[in-house]
N, C-alpha and C positions, 0 to 999 in steps of 0.2 A: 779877365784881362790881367795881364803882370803888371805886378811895379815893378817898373825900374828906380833905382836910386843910384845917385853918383856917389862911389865909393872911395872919393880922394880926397880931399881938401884944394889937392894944384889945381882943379878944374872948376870948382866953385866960384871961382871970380871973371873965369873967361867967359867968350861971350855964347851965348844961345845957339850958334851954329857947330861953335864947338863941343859944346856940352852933347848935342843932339851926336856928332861923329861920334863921340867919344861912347856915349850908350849903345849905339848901333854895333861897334867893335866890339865892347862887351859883350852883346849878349850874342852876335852873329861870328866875333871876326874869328880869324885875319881874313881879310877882305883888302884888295886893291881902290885904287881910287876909283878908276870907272864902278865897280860895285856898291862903294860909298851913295858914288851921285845917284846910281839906280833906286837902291834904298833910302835914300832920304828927300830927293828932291831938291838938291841942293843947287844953285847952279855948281861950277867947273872951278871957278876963281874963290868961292866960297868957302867949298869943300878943301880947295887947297890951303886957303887959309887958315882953317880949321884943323887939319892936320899940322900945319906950320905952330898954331898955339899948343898944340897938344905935344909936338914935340919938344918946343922949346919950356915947356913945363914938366917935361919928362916923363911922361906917363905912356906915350904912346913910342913903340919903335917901328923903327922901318927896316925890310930886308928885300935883295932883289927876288923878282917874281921868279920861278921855277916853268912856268907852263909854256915857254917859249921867246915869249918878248921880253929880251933884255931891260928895254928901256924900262919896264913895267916894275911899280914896288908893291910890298905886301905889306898891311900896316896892321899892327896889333898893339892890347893894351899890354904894356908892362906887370909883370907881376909885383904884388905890394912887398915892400920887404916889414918885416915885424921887426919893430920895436922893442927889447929887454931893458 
């Protein structure tokens, strides 16, 4: 089995649902929301909310979806930037 580990600090204090998005995008993403809920089991409002923490922590971005539905976003983790 893999470990996962959270590899931010801005997601360490959010809550358990977002933690869980945020590893599933790691190791799967970019992934849209409906493939979030598929992979995690999340409800609909959960998931949204958890994307809402992840972004407003800045770790996760959003871009529109490509495969036809406008309305549709793609959500990936942000690259870490280093430190000097």
């Amino acid at each position: 089995m893999t470990s996962l580990t959270i590899d931010s600090e801005a997601v360490r204090d959010l809550p358990p649902s977002a933690k869980l998005v945020y590893l599933v995008l790691q190791e799967d993403g970019p992934l849209t929301q409906a493939d979030l809920i598929d992979q995690t089991a999340l409800p609909e409002r959960t998931a949204r909310f958890a994307l809402d923490e992840l972004a407003d922590a800045g770790v996760v971005s959003e871009r529109p979806f490509t495969g036809g539905d406008a309305r549709k976003s793609v959500y990936t983790v942000r690259s870490r930037q280093k430190n000097k």
